[in-house]
C-alpha positions in Angstrom: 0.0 0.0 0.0 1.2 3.2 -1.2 1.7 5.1 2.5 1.4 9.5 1.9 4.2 11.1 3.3 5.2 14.8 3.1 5.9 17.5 5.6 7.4 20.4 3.8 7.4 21.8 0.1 11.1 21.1 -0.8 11.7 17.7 1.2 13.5 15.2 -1.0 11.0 13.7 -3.6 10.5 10.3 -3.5 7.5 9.9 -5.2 5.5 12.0 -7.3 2.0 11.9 -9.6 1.5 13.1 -13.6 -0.9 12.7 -15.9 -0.4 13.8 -19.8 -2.1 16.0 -21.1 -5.2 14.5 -23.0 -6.2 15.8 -26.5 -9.2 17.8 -25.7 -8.4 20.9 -25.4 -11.0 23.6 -24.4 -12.6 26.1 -26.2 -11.4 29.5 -25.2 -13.7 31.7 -27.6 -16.6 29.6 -26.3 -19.3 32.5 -25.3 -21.0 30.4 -22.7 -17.9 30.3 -20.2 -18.6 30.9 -16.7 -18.0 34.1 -14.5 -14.8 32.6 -12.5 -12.9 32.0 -15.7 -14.1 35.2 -16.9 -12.1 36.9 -14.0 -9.5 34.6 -14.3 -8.5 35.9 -18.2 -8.0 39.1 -16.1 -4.9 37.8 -14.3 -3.8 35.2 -16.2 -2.6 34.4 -19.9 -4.3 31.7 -21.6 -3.7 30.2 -25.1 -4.7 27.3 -27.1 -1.7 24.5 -26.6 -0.7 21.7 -28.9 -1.1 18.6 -26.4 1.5 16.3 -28.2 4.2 19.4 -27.4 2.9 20.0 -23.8 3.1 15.8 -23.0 6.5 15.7 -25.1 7.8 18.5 -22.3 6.1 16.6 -20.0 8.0 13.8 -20.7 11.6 15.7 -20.3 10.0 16.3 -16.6 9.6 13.4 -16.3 13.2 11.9 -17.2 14.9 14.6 -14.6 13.0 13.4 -11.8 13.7 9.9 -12.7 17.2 10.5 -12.9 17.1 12.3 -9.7 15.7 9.0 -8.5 12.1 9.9 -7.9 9.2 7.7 -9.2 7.1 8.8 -11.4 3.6 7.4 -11.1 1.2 8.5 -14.2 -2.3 8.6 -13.1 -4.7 7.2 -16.4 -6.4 9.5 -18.9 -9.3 11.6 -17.7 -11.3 11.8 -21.1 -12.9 14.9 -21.5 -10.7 16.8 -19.2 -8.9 19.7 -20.6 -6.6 20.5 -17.5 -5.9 17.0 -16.6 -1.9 17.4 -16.9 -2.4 20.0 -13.6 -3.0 17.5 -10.9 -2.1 18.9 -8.0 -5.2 20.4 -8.1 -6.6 17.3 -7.5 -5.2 16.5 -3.6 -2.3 17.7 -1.4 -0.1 15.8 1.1 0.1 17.1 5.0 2.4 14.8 6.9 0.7 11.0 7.0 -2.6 12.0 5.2 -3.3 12.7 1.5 -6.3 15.1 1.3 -8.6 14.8 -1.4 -9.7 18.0 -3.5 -13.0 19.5 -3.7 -12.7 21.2 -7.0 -14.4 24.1 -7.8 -15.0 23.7 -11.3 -17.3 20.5 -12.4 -15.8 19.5 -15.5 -12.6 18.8 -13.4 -14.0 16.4 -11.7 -13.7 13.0 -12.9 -9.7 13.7 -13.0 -10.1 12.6 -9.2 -11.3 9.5 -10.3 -7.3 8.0 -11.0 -6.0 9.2 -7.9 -9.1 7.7 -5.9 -8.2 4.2 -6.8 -4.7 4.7 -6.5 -5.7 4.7 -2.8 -8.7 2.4 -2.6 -8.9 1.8 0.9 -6.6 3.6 2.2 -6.6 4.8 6.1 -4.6 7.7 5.0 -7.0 9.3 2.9 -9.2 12.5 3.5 -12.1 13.6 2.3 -14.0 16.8 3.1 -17.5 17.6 3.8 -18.0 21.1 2.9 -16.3 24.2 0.7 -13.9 23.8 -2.1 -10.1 23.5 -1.9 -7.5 22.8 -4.6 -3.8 21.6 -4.1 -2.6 24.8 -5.8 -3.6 26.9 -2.9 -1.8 24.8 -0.4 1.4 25.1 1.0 3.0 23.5 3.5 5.0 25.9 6.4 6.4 25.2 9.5 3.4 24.2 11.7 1.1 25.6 9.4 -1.0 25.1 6.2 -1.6 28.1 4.0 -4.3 28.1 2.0 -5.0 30.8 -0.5 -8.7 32.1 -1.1 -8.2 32.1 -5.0 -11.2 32.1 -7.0 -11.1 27.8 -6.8 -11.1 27.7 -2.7 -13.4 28.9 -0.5 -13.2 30.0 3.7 -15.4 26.9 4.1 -12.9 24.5 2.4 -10.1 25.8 4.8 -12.2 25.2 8.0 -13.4 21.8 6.4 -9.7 21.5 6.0 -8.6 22.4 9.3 -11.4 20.6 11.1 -10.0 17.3 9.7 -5.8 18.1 10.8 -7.6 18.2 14.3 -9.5 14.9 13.3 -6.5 13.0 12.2 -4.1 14.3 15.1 -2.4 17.0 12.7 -0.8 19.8 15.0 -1.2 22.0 12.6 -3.1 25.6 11.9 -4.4 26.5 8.7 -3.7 30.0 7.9 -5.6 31.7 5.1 -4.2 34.0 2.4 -6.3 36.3 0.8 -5.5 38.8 -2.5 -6.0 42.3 -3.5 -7.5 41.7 -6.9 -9.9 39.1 -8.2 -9.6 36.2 -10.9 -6.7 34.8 -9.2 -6.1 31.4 -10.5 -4.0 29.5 -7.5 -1.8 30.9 -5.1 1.1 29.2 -6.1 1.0 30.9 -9.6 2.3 34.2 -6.6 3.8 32.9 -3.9 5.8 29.5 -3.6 8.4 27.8 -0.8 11.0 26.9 -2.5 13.7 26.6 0.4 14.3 26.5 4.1 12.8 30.1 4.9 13.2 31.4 1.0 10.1 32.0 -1.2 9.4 33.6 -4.8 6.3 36.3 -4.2 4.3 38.2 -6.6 3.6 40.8 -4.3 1.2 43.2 -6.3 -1.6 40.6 -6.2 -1.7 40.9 -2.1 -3.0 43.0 0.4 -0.9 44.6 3.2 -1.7 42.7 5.8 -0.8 39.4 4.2 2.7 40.8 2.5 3.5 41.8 6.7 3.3 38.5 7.8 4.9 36.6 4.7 7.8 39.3 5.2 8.2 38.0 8.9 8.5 34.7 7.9 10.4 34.4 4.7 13.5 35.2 2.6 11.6 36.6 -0.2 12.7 36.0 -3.6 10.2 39.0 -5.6 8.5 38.4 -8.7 7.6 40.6 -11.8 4.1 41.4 -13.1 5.8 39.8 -16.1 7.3 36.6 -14.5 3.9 36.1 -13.0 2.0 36.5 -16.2 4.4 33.7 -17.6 3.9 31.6 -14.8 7.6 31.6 -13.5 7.1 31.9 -9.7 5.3 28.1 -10.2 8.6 26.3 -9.7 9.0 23.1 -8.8 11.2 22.3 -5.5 12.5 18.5 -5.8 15.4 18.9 -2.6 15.7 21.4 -0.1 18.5 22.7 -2.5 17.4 21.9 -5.8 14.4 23.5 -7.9 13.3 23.0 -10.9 12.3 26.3 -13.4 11.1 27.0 -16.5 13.3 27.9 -19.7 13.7 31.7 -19.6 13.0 32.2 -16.1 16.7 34.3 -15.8 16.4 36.6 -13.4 14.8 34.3 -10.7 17.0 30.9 -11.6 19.9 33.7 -10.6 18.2 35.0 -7.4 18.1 31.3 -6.6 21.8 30.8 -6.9 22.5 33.7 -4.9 21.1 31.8 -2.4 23.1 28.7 -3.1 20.0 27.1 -4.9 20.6 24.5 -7.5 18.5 25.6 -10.2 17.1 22.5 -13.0 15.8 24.1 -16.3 13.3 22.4 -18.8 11.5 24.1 -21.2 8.0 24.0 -20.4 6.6 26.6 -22.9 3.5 25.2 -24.3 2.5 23.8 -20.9 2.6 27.5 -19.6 -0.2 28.2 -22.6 -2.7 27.5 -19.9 -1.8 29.4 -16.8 0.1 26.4 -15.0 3.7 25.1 -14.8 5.7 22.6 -13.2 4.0 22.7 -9.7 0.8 22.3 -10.6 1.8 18.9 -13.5 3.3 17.0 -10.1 1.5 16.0 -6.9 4.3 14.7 -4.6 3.0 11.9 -2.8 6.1 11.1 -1.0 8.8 13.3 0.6 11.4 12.7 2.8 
């Protein structure tokens, strides 16, 4: 039995979840889309993508974290699904327990259906009563969750969230982050652990009161409007020295090394068509 097992965002990666990208790719002039996506156009740049590219960058993902020594389990297609190479979305890891998503948008929802059986069973899975909650709005700190209030998670999916830590014997609190501006997609498209103490922040997408407290708490590694638009700050931490970045992402691979960050590059520009990068293609399952 496959036993959940992370604590932090940059522990060593021992194993990880991806799905390719399927072939149906959505309609982006479609009139009929809803009012969250609407808003989300606002803050985020979305093209149509060429799946057999996106799965062939995939794949080059995929042979780094093998050669890293990682496993790579590939969750089965999730016919239909237009976002099913993003499946972190789709659960999160806090210490012993894998929580299972409550996604926001319906036609996301049979992408769950892989990673259920992959845990049939299971003792160490969650599943929440109430709210919605993504796995791109959570990130793990030190004796806390934060949870961003993005337009995919809602207050009541963080106290669903934080009712079942207590449940399973998790000492830990779940701290909300809110933004500034609306149509935000996930929080970890603006802010993202990617070290002991360091993280990359977009910091024009949050109010005052949140920037305060993620200044106490973190090395701050500061993100463009730009970099943000090209979905650079969604890095990938596979060690708690080693990250993984996009192709292009300059400036912030070097703010990494100033830090004495190893820095892997792939080139994951067709992925990024569709605001999400290498964070949101893995779901680490185990972490050392």
């Amino acid at each position: 039995m496959l036993i959940p097992q992370a604590t932090t965002e940059y522990g060593t990666l021992r194993t990880v979840a991806m799905r390719h990208a399927g072939d149906h790719v959505r309609d982006l002039a479609d009139p009929h889309t809803d009012p969250v996506f609407d808003r989300q156009q606002a803050t985020s740049t979305w093209n149509d993508y060429r799946p057999k590219t996106v799965r062939a960058q995939q794949d080059a993902l995929i042979h780094l974290l093998r050669d890293r020594g990682t496993e790579v389990i590939l969750l089965e297609d999730a016919s239909g699904c237009t976002a099913q190479h993003y499946p972190r979305d789709l659960g999160f890891v806090i210490d012993h327990i894998l929580v299972l998503a409550r996604l926001n948008s319906a036609h996301r929802r049979p992408e769950t259906d892989a990673l259920t059986r992959l845990f049939t069973d299971s003792p160490h899975v969650v599943h929440l009563p109430e709210g919605t909650i993504e796995g791109g709005d959570v990130v793990l700190h030190a004796g806390t969750v934060l949870v961003g209030l993005s337009e995919e998670t809602s207050p009541a999916g963080a106290r669903a969230l934080q009712r079942a830590l207590i449940a399973g014997g998790i000492d830990r609190e779940v701290r909300t982050l809110s933004f500034s501006v609306p149509g935000i997609v996930h929080l970890d498209d603006h802010f993202n652990i990617v070290a002991p103490g360091t993280a990359l922040i977009h910091r024009t997408v949050f109010p005052p009161a949140e920037l305060d407290w993620i200044e106490q708490h973190f090395d701050l590694i500061d993100v463009s409007d730009a970099e943000a638009l090209a979905v650079q700050a969604n890095v990938f931490a596979i060690a708690p020295g080693t990250v993984v970045v996009a192709a292009g992402s300059d400036r912030i691979t070097a703010q990494l090394a100033a830090r004495g960050i190893e820095a892997l590059t792939v080139d994951y520009s067709e992925v990024t068509r569709v605001p999400g990068s290498l964070r949101c293609t893995t779901l680490p399952l185990i972490r050392d």
